[in-house]
N, C-alpha and C positions, 0 to 999 in steps of 0.2 A: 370228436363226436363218436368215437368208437370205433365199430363196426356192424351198429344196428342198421343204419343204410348204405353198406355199402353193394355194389354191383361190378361183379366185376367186367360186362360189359353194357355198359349204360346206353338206352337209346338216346343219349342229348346228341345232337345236331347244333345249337349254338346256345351263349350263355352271353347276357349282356347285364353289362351292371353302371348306372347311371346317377350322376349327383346333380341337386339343382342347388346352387352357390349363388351364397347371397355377399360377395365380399365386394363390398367398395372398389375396389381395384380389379374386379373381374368386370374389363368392360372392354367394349371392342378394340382398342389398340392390343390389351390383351391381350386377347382371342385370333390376333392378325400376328403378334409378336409368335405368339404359341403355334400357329399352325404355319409361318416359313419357318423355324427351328425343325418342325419335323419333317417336314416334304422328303429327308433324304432317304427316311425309313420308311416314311408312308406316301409314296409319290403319285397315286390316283388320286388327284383332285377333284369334289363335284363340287359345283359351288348350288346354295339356297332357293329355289324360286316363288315369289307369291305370286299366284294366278288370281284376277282378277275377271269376274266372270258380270258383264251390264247388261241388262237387257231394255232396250229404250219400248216407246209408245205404240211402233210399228212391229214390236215382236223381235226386232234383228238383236242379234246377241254378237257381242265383241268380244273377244275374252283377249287380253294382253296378261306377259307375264315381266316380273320384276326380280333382279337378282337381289340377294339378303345381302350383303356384305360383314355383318354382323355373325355370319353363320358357316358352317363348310361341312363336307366329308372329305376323309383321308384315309386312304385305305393302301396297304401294301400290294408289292405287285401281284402276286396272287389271289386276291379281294377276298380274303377269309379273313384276316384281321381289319377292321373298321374305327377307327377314332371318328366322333361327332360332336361338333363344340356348336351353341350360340349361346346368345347373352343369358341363359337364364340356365346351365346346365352341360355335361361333358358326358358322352357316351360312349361306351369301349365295346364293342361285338366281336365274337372271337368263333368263327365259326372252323377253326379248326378241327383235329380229331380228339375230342374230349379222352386226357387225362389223369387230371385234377381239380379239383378246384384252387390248391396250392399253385398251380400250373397258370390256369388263367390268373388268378389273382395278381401273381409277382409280374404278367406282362401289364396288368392294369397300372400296379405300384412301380414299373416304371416313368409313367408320364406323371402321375399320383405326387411323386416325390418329388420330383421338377418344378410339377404348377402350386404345391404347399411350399415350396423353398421360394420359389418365384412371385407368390402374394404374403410374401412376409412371415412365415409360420401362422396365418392368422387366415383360414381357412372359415369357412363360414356355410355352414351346408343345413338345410330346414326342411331335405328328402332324399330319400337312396332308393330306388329301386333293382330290382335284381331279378332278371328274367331266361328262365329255363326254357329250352324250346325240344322238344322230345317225337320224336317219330319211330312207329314200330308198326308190325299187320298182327294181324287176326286174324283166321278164319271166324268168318258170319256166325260160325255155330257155335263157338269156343266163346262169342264172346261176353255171356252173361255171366261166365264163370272168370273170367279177367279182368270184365271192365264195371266198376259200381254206375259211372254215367252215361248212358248210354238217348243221345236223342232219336233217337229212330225210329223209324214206323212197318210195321210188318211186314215183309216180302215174299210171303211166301203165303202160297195158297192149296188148300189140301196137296200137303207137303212139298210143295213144286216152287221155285225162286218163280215170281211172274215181274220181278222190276230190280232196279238197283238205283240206288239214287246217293245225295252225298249231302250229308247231315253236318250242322253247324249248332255250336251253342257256347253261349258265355254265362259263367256266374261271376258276378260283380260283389265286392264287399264282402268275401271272405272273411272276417273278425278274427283276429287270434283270443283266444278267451283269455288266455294269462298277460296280454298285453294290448292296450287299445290304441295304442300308438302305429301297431303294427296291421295291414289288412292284406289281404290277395283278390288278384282275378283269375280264372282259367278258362281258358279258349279251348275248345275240341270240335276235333273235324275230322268227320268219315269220309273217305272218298274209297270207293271199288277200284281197288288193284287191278287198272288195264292188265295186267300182265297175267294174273290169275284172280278170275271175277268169283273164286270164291272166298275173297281175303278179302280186309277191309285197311286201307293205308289209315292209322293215326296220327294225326298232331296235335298234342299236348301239351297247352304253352300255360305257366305257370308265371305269373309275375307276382312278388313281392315286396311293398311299399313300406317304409317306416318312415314317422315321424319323427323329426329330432327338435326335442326341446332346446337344449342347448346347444346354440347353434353352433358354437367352435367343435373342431373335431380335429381330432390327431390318425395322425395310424394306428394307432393302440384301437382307438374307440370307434375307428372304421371295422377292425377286427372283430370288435365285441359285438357292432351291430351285425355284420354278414353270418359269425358264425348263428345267431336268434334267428335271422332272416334262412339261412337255408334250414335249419331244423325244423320252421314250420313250413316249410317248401317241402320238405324230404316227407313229412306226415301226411301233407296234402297228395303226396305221390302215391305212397306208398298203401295209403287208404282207400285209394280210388284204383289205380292197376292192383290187382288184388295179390294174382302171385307173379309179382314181380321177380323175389325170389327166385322163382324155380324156371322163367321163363330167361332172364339176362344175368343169370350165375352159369 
């Protein structure tokens, strides 16, 4: 990809990349077989719960919950690495200190390789998503010159701050134009830096969806998706923090 994006210090804070697997043999014995092999490396176990919430004639509400057996988290002892498997899908979060994306990648492509060797080389995947999560400040004043979206509403009154508050918004259905297989969402949220109320804390969460027609997929053609998928992640960034540039070089 060059070095049209790169930074040499990046605000990511975690990176999670997630396949939903459609193979005949991806099924709970599986998914049970797969997560005692790893407990040695990823030994915090959570296991699944569905909450069930009744509310009967008299208004009283029950709520009971039910463990997934079909489902788990695994995370090492440190809880910055995260495996998440159920029947419909395998998630890796790495909230380590970002890097690479070579770096995350090859800890993914170690499980990657195992469970493609372990469903027969016949991998069968119909979604990848890939999710950026990015935190930086701002000072309030700097920031129409940094940030192109900005939900917020005016605080300041013949020139005086009179509020702070903490702004939320999503765009849904990002389209890549060269590709309609491919879309995004992004998340952003202001919140006022307790620490110094004239900064605004961001998080900038970029996810990444692609469609895949054909649903076998190798490591090669896992490559060829991720590198598409972050190049239009890296535009969406980079278009939007303006000077990214000259703020995290």
């Amino acid at each position: 990809m060059g070095n049209e994006f790169c930074l040499k210090n990046p605000p990511i804070k975690e990176v999670a990349l997630a396949l939903y697997i459609k193979s005949p043999k991806y099924d709970i014995d599986f998914i049970n077989n797969f997560k005692n092999e790893n407990m040695q490396d990823f030994p915090n176990s959570l296991p699944f719960k569905s909450v069930n919430i009744q509310i009967n004639d008299n208004e009283e509400i029950k709520v009971s919950e039910q463990e997934d057996n079909a489902a788990y988290t695994l995370s090492n002892k440190e809880n910055n690495e995260i495996w998440n498997m159920d029947i419909k899908r395998i998630l890796f979060a790495d909230k380590t200190k970002y890097e690479s994306f070579t770096n995350f990648l090859n800890k993914f492509l170690n499980k990657f390789n195992i469970l493609y060797s372990k469903l027969e080389n016949s991998l069968s995947v119909d979604y990848i998503a890939l999710r950026y999560s990015n935190q930086f400040s701002f000072k309030i004043e700097e920031l129409n010159k940094n940030i192109a979206i900005l939900p917020l509403f005016n605080s300041n009154y013949n020139e005086k701050q009179y509020s702070t508050n903490t702004s939320y918004m999503c765009i849904n259905n990002i389209l890549n134009s060269k590709n309609d297989k491919m879309n995004a969402r992004v998340n952003t949220a202001f919140v006022v830096n307790e620490v110094n109320a004239i900064e605004l804390l961001i998080n900038l969460d970029i996810e990444v969806g692609y469609i895949i027609q054909n649903n076998q997929i190798t490591k090669e053609q896992l490559d060829n998706y991720l590198i598409e998928m972050r190049e239009f992640k890296n535009k969406i960034f980079f278009s939007n923090v303006l000077r990214a540039k000259e703020v995290f070089n």
